[in-house]
N, C-alpha and C positions, 0 to 999 in steps of 0.2 A: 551601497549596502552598509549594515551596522558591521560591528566588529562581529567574530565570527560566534563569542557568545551570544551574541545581540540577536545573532541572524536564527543560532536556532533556538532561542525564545519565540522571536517569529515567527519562525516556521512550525514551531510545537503550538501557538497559538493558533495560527493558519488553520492547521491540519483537524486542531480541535474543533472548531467552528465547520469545516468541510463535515466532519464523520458523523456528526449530529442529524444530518439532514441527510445524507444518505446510509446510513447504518440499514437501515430497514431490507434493502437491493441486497447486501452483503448476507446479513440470513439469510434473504431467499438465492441465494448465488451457491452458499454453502449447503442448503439442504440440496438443493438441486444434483450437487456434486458428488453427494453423497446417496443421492434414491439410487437404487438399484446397483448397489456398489459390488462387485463380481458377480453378478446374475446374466446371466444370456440374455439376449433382445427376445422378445417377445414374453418373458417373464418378470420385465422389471415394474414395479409401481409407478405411477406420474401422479403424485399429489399434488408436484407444485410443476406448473405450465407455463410459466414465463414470471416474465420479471411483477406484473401487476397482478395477474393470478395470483402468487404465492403472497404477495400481501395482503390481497383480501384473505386468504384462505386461513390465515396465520389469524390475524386480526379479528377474523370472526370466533377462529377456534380456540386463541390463545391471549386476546387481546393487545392493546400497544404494548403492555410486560414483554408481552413474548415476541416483538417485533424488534423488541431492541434491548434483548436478552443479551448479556457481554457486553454493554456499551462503559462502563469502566475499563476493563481490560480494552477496550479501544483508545479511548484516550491515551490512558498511561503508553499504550504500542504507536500510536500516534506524534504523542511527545518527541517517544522515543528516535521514530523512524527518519521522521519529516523533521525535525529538530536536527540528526545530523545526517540528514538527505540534503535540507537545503544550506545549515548551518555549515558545512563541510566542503560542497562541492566549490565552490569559488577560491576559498584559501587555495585547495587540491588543484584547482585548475590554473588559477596562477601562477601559483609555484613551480610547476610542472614546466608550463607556457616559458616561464621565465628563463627554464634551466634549458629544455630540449629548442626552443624557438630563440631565445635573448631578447623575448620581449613577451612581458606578462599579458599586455592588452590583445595581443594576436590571437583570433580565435583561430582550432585546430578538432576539424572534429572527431578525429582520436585520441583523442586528449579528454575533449570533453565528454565521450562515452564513456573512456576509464575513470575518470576523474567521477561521474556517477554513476556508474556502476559501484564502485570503492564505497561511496558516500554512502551509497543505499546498504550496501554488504554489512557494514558496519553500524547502519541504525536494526538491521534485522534481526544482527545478529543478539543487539544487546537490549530487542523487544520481543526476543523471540519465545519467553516462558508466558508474555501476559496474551500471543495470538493465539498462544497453543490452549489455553485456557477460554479464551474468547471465543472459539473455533468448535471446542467442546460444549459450553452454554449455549451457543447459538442454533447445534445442532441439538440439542435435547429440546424432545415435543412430548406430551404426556397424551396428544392426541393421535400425530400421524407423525410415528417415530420414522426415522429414515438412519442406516447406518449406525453405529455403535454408539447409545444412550451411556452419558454419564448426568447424573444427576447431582451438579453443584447447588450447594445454597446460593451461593453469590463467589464471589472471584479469588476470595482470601482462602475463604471453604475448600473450591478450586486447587489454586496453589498448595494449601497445605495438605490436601488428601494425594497428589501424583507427587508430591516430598518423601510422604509418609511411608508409600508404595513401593516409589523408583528412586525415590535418592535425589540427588543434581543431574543427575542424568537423566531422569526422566524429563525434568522440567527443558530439558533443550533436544527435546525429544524431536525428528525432523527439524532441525535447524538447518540442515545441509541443503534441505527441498526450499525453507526459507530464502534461505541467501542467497539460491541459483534464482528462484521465482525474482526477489526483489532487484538480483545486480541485471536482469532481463529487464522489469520494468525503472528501473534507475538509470540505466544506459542509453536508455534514449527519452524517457520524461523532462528533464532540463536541456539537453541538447536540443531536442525538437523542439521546445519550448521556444527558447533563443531564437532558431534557425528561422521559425516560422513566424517571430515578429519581427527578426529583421529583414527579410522576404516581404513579408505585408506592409512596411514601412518604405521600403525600397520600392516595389511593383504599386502599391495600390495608393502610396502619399498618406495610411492611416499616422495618426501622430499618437504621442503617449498618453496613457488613458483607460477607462475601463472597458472602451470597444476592444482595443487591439490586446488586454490582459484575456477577453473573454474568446477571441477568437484564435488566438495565441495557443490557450488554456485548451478548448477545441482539439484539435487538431493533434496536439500532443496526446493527451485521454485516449483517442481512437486511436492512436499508435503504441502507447502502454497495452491498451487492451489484447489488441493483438498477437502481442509478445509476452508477453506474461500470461495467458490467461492456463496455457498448458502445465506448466509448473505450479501453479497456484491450485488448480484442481487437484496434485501430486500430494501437495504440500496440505489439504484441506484432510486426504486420507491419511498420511501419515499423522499426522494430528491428532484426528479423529479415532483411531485406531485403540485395540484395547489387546496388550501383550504383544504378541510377533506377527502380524498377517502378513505385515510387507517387513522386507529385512533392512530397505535403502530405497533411493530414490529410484533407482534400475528398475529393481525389483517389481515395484508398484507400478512403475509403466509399463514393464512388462506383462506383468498379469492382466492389468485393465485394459489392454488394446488385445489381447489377445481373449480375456472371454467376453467382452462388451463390445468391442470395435474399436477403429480408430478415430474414429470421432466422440469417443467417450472422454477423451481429454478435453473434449471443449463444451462439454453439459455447463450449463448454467453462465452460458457466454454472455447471453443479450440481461442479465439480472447483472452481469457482472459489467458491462459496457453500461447500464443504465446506470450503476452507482459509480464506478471511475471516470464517466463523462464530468457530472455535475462535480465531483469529489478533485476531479484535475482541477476544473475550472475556479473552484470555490478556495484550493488550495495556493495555487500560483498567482490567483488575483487578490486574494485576504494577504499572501505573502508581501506580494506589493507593499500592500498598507500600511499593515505591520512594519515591513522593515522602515520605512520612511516614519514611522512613530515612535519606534525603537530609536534608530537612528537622530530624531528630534532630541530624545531623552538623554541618549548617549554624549549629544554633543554640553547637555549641560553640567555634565556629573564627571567626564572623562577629559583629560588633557587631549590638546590638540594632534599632540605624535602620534598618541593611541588610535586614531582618527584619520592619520595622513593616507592610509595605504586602501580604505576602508573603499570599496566600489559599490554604487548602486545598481541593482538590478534591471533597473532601464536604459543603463548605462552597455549593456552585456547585447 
């Protein structure tokens, strides 16, 4: 791997290139999450019906504008997240390895849950004004509103209208719902990552390469999904939200499983598994690339020590 600035260059390139292609699933994941937001069953709206329903529906009524409404504030939370999601977890893992095991290379898979969990906490936390703005854009529709309409110009507009409002405090307005959602999908995205290419190389004789990044990449995606997707739905309402509805993370679960059901924590699953399938794979496999490009460039601009301690990702 590059040095750990290298890595999350990398990783903020990676992640940038992933959200491009599937941003479109993440709209329809969020309005989904937000139709029918404390209504009883049998009273709530379905404007958008799955993952390819809602982008036609979007598309027809709102055009590609409105399909990929927020996709600044995604990059910039992108940079952020996956920059030191993957720029972080390795130094963290090592170091850790190094102290608790006496040897940095030994893998330890509670080590490497906390070790991303941590890594993700802390890209959430410090991306966590540009999703809360991306989360608001993406839910505003002038055709088939869902959930509480705000109506930004664009991202900056955004930002400075919830400054103007709430202070700093608004701007990290649900961060707490953030940080639990992403140290869930962080905790096991890299570790299963790992685990399931060194399983596939082991069991199946796959060797290094874009098969075993893609099935790799797989495998882990439906595992994030699963685990994050409750929080994420938490996190899309607080967000979302305009004044006090929900008071905390609690609160919001409490409401929504009690007048919606309990399966209202997982609306907008399969929009949501549609865009973190391709978005793992596109992420952890660009990652690859990158760091081994990074890592080329590194070696001609940076001294050798800078260099010595430095591990590749296919090395893991």
């Amino acid at each position: 791997m590059a040095t750990t600035a290298g890595a999350f260059v990398a990783g903020g390139i990676a992640a940038c290139g992933a959200v491009t292609a599937t941003h479109p699933f993440e709209t329809v994941k969020i309005r989904m999450q937000l139709q029918g937001e404390l209504q009883t069953k049998g009273h709530q709206p379905h404007h958008y019906r799955g993952p390819f329903h809602g982008v036609g529906v979007i598309v027809r009524n709102e055009g590609l504008r409105g399909i990929y409404r927020g996709i600044g504030c995604a990059y910039v939370y992108q940079v952020l997240l996956n920059g030191c999601r993957l720029g972080f977890y390795e130094p963290m893992r090592n170091g850790l390895a190094t102290l608790l095991l006496r040897d940095g290379k030994k893998q330890n898979l509670g080590i490497n849950m906390f070790c991303g969990a941590s890594s993700g906490i802390i890209g959430a936390a410090a991306g966590s004004p540009f999703f809360l703005v991306k989360t608001r854009l993406q839910s505003y529709s002038p055709f088939l509103p869902v959930g509480t309409q705000h109506n930004y110009r664009n991202a900056v507009d955004g930002l400075s209208q919830i400054y103007k409002a709430e202070g700093l405090g608004g701007l990290y307005r649900g961060v707490g719902a953030a940080m639990i959602r992403t140290g869930f999908g962080s905790s096991v995205q890299l570790p299963t990552y790992f685990f399931a290419k060194r399983r596939l190389v082991k069991h199946l004789g796959m060797e290094e390469g874009a098969l075993l990044h893609l099935a790799s990449s797989t495998v882990s995606g439906f595992v994030v999904c699963c685990f994050m997707h409750p929080p994420d739905t938490i996190m899309s309402r607080l967000y979302n939200q305009n004044g006090n509805l929900y008071k905390g993370v609690f609160d919001c679960l409490g409401k929504t499983i009690r007048t919606e059901g309990f399966f209202a924590i997982y609306k907008g699953f399969l929009p949501h598994l549609a865009r973190i399938l391709p978005h793992t794979i596109l992420t952890l496999s660009l990652a690859e690339q990158t760091n081994k490009l990074i890592r080329k460039f590194e070696q001609k601009i940076l001294p050798a020590s800078a260099l010595g301690d430095a591990k590749g990702l296919s090395r893991n």
